[in-house]
C-alpha positions, 0 to 999 in steps of 0.5 A, a space after each residue: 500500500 502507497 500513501 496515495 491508496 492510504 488517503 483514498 481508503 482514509 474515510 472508511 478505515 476511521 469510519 470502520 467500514 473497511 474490509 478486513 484484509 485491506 484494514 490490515 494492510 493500511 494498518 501495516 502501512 502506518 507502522 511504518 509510514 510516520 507521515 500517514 501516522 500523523 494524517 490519520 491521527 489529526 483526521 480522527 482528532 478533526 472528526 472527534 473535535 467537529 462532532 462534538 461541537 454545536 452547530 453555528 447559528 446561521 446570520 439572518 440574512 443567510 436564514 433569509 436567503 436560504 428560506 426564499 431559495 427553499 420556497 421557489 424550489 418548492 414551488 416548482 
């Protein structure tokens, strides 16, 4: 496994979602792959940190805008 194919299987390895063979081999890779270490460290941290976060209250005016775009769609 390449550090490409790491980061192209990165969000259904932390997602757990990964067959078990190809787990394996990511994992293998990342005992010897210091820098894809740390990208999957910070992702799962970044994951971690974003979901255990409220969500931002929308400024009116984007509350605004949003809610006409709804309606027309709507109304087609």
């Amino acid at each position: 496994m390449t550090c490409r194919d790491l980061i192209r299987e990165l969000s259904e390895y932390l997602d757990g979602e990964l067959d078990l063979a190809l787990a394996e081999e990511l994992m293998r890779h990342l005992g010897r792959c210091e820098d894809c270490g740390i990208v999957v460290d910070t992702t799962r941290r970044t994951i971690e940190m974003y979901c255990n976060m409220e969500p931002a209250p929308l400024p009116p005016d984007v509350k605004q805008r949003l809610q006409r775009a709804l309606e027309q769609r709507l109304k087609r």
